[in-house]
DRENLO-793529 format. One line per field, with one value per residue: x, z negated, y negated of N, C-alpha, C in turn; residue number from 1. Coordinates in pm, 1 decimal. Atoms other than C-alpha are relative to their C-alpha. Layout:
n_c1 <- c(X|...)
n_c3 <- c(Z|...)
n_c2 <- c(Y|...)
ca_c1 <- c(X|...)
ca_c3 <- c(Z|...)
ca_c2 <- c(Y|...)
c_c1 <- c(X|...)
c_c3 <- c(Z|...)
c_c2 <- c(Y|...)
pos <- c(NUM|...)
This chain:
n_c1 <- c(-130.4|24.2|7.6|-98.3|-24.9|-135.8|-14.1|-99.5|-9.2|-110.1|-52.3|-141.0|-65.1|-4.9|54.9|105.6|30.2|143.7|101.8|145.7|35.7|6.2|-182.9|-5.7|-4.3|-89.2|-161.9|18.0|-20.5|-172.1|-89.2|-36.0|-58.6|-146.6|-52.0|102.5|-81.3|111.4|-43.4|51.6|23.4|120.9|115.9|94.5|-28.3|-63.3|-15.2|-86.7|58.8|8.5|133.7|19.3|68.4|140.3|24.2|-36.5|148.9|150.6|49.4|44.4|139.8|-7.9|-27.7|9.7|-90.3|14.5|-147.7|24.8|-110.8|-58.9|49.2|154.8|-15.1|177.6|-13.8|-70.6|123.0|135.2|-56.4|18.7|102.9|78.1|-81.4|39.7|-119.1|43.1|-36.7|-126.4|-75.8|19.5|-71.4|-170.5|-46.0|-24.8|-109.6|-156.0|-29.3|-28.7|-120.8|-63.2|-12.7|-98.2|-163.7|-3.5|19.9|84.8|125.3|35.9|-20.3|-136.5|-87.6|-66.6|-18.9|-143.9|62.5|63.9|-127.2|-152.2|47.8|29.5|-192.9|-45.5|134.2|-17.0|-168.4|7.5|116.3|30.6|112.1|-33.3|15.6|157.2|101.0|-82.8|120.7|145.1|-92.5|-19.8|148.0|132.7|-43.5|40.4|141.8|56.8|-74.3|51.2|145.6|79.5|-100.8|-6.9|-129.4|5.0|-160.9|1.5|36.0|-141.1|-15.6|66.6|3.0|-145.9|-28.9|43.2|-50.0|109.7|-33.4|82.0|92.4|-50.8|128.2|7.4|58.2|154.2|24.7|1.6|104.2|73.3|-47.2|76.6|141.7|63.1|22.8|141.3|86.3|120.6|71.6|52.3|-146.6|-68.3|25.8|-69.6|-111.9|6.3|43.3|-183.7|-87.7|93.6|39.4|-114.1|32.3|-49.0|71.4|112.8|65.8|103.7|48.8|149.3|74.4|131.9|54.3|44.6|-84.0|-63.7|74.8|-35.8|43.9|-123.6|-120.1|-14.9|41.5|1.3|-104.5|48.2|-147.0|-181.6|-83.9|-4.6|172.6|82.5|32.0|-34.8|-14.4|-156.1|117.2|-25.3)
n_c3 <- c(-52.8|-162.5|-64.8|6.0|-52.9|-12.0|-52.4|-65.2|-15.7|-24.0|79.0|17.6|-120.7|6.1|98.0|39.7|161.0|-17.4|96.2|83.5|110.8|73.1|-1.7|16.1|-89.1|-74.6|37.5|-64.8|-97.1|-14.0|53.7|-64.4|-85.1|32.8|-0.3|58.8|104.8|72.5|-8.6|127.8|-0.8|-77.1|56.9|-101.5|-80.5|-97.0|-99.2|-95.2|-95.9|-96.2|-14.4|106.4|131.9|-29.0|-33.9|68.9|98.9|-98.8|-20.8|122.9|-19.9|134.4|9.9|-121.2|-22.0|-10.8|-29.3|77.2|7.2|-129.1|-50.9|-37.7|-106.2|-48.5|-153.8|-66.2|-28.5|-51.6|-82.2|-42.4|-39.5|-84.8|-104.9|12.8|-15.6|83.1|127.3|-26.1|-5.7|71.7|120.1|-57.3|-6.7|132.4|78.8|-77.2|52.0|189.9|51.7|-18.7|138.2|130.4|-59.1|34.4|160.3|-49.8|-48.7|-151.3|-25.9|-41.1|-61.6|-126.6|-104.8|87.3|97.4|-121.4|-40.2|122.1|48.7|-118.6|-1.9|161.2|-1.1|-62.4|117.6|110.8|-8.8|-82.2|-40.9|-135.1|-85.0|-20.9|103.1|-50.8|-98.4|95.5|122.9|-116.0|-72.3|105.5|12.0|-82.2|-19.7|84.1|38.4|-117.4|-11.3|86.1|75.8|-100.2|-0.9|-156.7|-11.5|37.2|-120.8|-16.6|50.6|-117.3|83.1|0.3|-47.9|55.6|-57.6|-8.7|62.9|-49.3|93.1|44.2|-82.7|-1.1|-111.3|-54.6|82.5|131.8|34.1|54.4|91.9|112.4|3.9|67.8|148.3|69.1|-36.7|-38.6|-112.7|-10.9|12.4|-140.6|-134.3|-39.9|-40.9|-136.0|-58.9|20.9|-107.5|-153.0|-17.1|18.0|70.9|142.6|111.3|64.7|-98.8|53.9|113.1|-20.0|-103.5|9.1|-90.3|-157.1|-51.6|-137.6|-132.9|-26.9|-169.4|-93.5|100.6|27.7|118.4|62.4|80.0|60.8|87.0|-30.1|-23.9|-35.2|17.9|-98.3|-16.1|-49.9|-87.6|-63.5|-41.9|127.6)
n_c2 <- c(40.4|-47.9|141.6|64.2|158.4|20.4|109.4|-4.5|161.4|51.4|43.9|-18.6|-61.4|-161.8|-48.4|40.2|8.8|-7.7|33.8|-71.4|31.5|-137.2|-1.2|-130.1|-21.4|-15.3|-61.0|-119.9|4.2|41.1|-101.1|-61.6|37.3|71.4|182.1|83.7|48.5|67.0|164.1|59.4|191.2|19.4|-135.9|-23.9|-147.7|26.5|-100.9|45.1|74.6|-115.0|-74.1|-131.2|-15.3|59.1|-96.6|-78.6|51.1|56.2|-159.9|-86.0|54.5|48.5|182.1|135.3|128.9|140.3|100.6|110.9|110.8|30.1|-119.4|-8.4|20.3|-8.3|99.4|-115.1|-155.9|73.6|16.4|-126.1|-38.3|81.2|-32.4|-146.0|-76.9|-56.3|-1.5|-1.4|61.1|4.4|-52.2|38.4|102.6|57.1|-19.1|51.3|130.2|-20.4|-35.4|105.0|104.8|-53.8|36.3|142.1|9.7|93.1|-6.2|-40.6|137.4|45.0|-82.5|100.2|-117.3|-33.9|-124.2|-34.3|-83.4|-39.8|-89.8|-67.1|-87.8|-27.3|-95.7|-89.3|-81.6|-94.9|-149.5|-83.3|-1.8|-17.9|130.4|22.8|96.4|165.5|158.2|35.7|143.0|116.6|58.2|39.1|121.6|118.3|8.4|82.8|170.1|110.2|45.0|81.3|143.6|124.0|61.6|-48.8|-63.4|-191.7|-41.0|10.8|-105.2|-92.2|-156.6|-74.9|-93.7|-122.5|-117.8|-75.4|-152.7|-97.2|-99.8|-140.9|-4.9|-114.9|-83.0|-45.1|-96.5|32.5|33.7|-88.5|15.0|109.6|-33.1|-119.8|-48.2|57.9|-80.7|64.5|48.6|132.1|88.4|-26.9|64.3|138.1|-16.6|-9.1|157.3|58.2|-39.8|32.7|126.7|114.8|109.4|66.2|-58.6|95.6|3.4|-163.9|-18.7|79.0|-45.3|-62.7|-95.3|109.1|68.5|-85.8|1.5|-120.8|-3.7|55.6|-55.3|121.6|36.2|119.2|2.6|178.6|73.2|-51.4|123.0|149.9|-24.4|26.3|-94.1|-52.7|-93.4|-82.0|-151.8|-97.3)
ca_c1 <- c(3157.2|3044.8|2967.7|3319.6|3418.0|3827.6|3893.4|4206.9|4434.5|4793.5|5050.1|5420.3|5645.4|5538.1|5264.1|4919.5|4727.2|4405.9|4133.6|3804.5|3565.0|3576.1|3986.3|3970.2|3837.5|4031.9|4351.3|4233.3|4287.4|4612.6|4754.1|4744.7|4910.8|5343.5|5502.8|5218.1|5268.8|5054.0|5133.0|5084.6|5149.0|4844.1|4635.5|4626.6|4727.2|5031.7|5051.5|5291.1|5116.7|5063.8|4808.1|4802.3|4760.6|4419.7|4361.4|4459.4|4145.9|3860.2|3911.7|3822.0|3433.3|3454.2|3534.1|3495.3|3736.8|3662.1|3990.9|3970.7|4173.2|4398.7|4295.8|3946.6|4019.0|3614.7|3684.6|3866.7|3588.8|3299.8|3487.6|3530.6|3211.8|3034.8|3302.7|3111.8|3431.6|3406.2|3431.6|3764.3|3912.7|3757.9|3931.7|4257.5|4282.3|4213.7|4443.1|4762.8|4697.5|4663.9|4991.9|5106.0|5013.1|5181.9|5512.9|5492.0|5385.8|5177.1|4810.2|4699.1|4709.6|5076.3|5225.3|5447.1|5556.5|5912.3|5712.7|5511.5|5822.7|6039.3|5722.8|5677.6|6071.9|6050.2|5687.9|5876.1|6194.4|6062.6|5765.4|5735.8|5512.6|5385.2|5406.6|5018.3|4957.5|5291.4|5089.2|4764.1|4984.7|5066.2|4700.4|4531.3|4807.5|4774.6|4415.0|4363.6|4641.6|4618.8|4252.5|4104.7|4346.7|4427.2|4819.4|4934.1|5280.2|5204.2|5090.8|5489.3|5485.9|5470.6|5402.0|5693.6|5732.1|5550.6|5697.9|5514.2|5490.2|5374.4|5082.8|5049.3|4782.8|4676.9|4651.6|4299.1|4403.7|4466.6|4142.1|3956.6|4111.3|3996.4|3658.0|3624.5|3730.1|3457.8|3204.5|2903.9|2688.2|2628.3|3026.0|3105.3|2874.6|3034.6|3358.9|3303.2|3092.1|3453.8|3643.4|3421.6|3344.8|3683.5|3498.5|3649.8|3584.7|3378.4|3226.6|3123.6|3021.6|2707.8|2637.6|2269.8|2038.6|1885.7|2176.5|2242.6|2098.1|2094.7|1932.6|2205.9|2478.1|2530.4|2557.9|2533.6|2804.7|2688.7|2933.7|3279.7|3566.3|3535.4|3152.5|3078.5|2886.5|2970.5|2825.8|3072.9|2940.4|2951.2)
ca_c3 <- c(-13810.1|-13422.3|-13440.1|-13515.4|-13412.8|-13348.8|-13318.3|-13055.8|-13038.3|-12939.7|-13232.6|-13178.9|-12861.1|-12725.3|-13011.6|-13080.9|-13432.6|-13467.0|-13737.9|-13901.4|-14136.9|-14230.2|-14302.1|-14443.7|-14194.0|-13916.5|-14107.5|-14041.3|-13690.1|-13700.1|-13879.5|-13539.9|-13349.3|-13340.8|-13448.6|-13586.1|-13918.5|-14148.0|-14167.2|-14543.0|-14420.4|-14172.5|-14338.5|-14070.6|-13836.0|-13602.5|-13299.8|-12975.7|-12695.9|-12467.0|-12317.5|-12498.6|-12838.7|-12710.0|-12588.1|-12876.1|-13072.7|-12772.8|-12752.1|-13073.0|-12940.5|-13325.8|-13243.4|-12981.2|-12873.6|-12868.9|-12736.6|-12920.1|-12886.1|-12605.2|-12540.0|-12434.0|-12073.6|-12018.4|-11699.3|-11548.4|-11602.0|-11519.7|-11201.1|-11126.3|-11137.1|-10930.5|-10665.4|-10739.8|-10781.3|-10943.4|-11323.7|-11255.7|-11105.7|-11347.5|-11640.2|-11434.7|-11386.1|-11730.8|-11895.8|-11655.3|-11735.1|-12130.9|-12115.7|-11929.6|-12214.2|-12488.1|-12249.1|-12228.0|-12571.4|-12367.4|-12324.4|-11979.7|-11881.4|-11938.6|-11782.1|-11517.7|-11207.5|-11390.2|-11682.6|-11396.9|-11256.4|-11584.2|-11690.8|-11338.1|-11369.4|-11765.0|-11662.2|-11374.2|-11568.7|-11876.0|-11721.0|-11522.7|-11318.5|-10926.5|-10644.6|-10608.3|-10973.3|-10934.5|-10645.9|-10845.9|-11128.8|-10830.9|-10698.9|-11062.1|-11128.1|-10862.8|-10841.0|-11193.9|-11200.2|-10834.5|-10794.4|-11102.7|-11282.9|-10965.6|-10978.7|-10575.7|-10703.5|-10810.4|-10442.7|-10416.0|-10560.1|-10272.2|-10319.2|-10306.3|-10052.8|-10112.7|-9996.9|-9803.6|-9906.1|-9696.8|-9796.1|-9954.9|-9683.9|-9793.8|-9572.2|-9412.4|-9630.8|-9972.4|-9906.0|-9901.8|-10155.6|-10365.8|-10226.9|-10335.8|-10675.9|-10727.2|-10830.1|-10901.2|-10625.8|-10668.6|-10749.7|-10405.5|-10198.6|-10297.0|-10260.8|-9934.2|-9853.1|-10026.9|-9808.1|-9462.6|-9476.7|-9664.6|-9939.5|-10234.6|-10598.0|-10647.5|-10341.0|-10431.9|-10780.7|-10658.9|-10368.9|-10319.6|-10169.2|-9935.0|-9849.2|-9591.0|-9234.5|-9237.8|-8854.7|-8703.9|-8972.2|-9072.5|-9415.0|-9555.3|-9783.4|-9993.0|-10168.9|-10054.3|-10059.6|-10114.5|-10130.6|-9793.5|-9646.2|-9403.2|-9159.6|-9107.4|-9029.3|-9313.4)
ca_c2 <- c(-2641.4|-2585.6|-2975.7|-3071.6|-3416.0|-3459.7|-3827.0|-3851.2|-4185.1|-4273.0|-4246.4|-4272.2|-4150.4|-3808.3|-3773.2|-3776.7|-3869.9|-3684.3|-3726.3|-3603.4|-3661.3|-3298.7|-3281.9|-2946.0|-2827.3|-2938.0|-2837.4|-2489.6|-2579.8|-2779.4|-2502.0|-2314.8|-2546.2|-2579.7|-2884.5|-3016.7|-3236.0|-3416.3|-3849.0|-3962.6|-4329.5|-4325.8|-4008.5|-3860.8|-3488.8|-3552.1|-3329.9|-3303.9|-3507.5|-3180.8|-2962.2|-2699.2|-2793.2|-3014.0|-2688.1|-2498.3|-2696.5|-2739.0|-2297.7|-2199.4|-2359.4|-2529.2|-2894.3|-3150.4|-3415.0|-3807.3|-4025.0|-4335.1|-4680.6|-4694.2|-4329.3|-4414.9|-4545.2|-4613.0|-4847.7|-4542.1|-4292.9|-4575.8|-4613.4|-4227.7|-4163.4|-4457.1|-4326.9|-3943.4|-3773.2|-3474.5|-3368.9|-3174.9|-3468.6|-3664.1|-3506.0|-3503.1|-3824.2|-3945.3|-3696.0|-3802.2|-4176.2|-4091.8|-3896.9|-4236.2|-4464.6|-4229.0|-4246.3|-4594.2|-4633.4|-4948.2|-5027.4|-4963.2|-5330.8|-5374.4|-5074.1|-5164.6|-4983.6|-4920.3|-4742.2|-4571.6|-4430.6|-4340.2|-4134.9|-3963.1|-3878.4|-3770.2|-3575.7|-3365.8|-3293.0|-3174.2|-2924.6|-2656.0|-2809.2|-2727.0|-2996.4|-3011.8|-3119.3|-3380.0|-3526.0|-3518.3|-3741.1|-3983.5|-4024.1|-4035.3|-4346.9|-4512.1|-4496.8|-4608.9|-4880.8|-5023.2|-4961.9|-5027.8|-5254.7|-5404.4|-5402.7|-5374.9|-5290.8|-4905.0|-4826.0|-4865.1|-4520.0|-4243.9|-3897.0|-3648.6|-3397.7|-3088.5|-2750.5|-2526.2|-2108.4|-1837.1|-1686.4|-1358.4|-1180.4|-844.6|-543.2|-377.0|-85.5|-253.4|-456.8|-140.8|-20.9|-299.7|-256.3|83.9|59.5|-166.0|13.1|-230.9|-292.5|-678.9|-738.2|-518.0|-711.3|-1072.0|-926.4|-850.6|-1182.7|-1333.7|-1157.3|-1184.7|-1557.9|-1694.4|-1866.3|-2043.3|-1919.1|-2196.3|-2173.6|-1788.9|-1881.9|-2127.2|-1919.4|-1802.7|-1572.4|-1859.5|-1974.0|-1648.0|-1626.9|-1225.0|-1274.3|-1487.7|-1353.9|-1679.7|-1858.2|-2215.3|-2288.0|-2623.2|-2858.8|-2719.3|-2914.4|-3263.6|-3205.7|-3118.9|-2872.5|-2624.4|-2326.1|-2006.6|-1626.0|-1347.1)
c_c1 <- c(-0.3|-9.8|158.8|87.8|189.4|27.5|188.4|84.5|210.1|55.3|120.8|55.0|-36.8|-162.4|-131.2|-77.3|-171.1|-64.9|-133.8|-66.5|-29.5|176.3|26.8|-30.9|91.2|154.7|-11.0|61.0|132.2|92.3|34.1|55.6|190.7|52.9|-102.8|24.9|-66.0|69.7|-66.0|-26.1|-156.2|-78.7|-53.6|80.7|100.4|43.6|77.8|-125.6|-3.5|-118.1|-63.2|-36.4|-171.2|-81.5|-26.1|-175.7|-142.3|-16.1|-45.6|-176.0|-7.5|61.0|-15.6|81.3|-47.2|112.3|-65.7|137.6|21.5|-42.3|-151.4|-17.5|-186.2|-15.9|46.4|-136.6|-140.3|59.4|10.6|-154.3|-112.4|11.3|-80.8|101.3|-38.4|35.1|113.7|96.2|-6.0|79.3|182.2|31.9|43.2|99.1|127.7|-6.1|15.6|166.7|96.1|51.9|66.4|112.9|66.8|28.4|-80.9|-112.8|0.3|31.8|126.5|71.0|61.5|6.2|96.7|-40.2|-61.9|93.8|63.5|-124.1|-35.5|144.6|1.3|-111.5|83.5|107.3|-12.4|-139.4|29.8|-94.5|-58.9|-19.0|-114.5|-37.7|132.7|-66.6|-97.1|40.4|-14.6|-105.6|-39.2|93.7|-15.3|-106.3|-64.1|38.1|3.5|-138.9|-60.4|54.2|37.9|196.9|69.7|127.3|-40.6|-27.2|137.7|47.6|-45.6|-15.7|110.0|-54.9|-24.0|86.2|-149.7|38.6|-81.0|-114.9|-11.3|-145.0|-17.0|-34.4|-163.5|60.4|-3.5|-143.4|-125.1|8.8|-60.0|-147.1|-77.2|52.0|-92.3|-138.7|-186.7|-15.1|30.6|153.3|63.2|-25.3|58.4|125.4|-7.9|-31.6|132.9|31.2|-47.7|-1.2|150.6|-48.7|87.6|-49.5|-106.0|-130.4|-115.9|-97.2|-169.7|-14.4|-165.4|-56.0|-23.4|81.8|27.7|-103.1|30.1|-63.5|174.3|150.8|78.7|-15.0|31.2|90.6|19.5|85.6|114.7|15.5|-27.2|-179.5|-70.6|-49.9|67.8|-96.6|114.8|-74.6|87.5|-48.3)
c_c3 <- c(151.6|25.4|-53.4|51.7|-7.8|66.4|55.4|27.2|25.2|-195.2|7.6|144.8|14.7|-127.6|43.1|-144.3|27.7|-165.1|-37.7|-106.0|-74.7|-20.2|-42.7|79.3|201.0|-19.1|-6.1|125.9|29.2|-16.0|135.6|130.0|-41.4|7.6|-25.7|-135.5|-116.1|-77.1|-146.0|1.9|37.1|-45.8|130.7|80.9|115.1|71.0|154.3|108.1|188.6|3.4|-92.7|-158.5|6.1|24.1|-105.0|-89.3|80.4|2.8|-110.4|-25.4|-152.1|45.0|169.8|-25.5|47.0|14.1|-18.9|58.4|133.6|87.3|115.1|123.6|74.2|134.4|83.7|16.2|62.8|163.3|109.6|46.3|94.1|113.3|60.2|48.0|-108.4|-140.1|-49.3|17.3|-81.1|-125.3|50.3|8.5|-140.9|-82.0|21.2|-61.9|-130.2|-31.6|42.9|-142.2|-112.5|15.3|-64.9|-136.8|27.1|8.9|134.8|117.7|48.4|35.7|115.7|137.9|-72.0|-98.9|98.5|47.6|-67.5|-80.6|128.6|5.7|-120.9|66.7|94.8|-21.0|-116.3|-7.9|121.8|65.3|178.1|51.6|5.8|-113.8|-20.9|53.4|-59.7|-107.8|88.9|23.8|-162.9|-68.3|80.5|28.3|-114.6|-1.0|168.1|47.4|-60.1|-71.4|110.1|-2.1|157.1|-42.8|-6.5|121.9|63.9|-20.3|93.7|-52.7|119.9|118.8|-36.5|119.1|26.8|28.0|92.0|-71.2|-6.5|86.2|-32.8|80.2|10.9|-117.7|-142.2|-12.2|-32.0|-106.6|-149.9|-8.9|-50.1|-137.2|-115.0|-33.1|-28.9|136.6|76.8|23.0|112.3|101.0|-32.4|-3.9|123.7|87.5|-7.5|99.2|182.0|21.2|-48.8|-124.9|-142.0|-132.1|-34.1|106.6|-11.2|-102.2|29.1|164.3|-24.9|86.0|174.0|86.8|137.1|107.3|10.6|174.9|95.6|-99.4|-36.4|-168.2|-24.4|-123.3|-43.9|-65.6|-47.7|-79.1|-16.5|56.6|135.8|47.0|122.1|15.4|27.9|-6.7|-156.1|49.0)
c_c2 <- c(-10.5|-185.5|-84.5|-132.6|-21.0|-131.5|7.6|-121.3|13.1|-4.7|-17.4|86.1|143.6|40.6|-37.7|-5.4|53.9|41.1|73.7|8.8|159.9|73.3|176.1|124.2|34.7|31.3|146.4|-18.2|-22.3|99.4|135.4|-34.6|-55.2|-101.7|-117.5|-88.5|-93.9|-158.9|-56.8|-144.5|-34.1|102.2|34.7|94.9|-96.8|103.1|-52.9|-76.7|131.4|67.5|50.0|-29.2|-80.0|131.6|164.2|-21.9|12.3|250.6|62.2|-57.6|-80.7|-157.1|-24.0|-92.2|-146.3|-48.4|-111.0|-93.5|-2.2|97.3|9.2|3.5|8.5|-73.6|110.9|100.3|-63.5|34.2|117.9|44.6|-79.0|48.9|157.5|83.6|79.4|16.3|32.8|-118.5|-85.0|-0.9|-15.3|-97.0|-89.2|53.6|-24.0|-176.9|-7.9|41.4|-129.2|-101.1|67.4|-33.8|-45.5|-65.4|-179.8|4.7|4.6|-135.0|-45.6|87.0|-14.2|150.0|85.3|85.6|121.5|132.5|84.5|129.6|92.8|80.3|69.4|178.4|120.8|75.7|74.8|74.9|49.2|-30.9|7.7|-158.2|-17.9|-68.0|-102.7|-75.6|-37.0|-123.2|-117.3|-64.6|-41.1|-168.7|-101.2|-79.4|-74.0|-163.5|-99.2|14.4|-73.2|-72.4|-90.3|-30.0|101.1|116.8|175.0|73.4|-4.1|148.3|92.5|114.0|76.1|101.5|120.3|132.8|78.6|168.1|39.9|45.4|117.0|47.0|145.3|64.7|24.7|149.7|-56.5|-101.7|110.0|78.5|-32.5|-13.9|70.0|34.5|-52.8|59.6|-55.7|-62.8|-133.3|-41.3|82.8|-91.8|-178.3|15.6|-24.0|-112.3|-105.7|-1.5|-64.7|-155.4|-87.5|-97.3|-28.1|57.3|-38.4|4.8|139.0|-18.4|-59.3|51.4|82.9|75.4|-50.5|-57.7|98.2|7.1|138.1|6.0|-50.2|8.3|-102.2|-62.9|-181.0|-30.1|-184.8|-85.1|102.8|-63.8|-77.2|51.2|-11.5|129.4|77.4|132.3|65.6|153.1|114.4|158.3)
pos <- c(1|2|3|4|5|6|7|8|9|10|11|12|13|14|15|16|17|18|19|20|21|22|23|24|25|26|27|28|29|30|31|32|33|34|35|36|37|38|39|40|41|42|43|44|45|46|47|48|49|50|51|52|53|54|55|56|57|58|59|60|61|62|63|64|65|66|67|68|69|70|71|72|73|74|75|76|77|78|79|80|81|82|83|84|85|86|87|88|89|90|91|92|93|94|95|96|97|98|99|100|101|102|103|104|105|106|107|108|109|110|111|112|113|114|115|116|117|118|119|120|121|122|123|124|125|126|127|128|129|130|131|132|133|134|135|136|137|138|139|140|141|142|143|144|145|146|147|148|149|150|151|152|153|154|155|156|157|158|159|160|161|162|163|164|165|166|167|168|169|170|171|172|173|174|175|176|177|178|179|180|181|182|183|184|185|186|187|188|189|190|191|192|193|194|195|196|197|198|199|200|201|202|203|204|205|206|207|208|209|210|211|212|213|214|215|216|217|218|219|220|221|222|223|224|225|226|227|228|229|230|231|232|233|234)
């Protein structure tokens, strides 16, 4: 069951229709997602058109997802990657234009600005969602439909006004604190390198030995941000 195959495709407003040549199977699965519903016309699993239940199926390591039909968006992902944008954005982009075309209930082609809009107004009204992944919506539309489809109009579409939050800065006592209740070695000293240098999670996670200058207290810090490198002291 680990090679599970979940074919993914546009069915109806808000929905998705997903498939498998092992049905018994994946109705194990369905069965742990709400509002799910089983389509006698089309033979075939109807689920809400949301994260979480995609999510609900890809965590139980037991299936894999294929987006089929309109879903597929292969010009979008050729496109992404020529550009070498990463796999994150990648995935972000394609799943904001997918939830487009459900909206819509349009192929990619004929989506207008007006659809564009009415799912950018529907998308921020009915989630909880922050200003950073709003804007992310904005860029991964625009980018598919006036880059790679080529329609100027959608570049009509600005991005909203983000608010900006203090940050939460912990004291010199609650960092030690935190230091010393660590009590492996290896997971004190990249705390500390964390802390000292400022690095990103991601930035920590593919950090290496070679990477530090213990002479000039210096470290190399390899595809940041936007894949660039960077020098900063530790």
């Amino acid at each position: 069951m680990a090679g599970l195959i979940v074919r993914v495709d546009c069915f109806g407003p808000g929905e998705f229709s997903v498939r498998s040549r092992y049905e018994s199977e994946l109705r194990d699965l369905i069965f742990l997602i709400p509002d799910s519903r089983w389509d006698s016309t089309f033979n075939c699993w109807v689920i809400p058109e949301e994260v979480e239940p995609l999510k609900t199926l890809t965590s139980t390591g037991k299936c894999s997802l294929k987006f089929e039909g309109l879903l597929a968006l292969a010009d979008l992902r050729e496109e992404l990657k020529l550009r070498r944008y990463s796999s994150q954005t990648l995935d972000a982009y394609e799943w904001i234009n997918r939830l487009l075309i459900v909206h819509s209930g349009k192929p990619a082609k004929r989506i207008t600005e007006e659809d564009a809009r009415a799912f950018l107004v529907t998308w921020s009204e009915s989630r909880q969602i922050a200003d950073s992944t709003f804007g992310l919506g904005i860029s991964a539309i625009r980018f598919y439909h006036g880059k790679v489809l080529g329609k100027r109009s959608m570049f009509r579409i600005g991005h909203g006004k983000r608010g900006r939050k203090l940050p939460r800065v912990l004291s010199l006592n609650e960092v030690h604190l935190i230091l010393e209740c660590t009590v492996n070695l290896k997971h004190r000293t990249l705390l500390t390198i964390v802390y000292s240098a400022g690095l990103r999670v991601s930035e920590a996670a593919n950090l290496r030995v070679t990477d530090l200058d213990f002479q000039r207290g210096t470290m190399n810090v390899l595809s940041g941000k936007g894949k660039k490198d960077r020098i900063t002291l530790f």
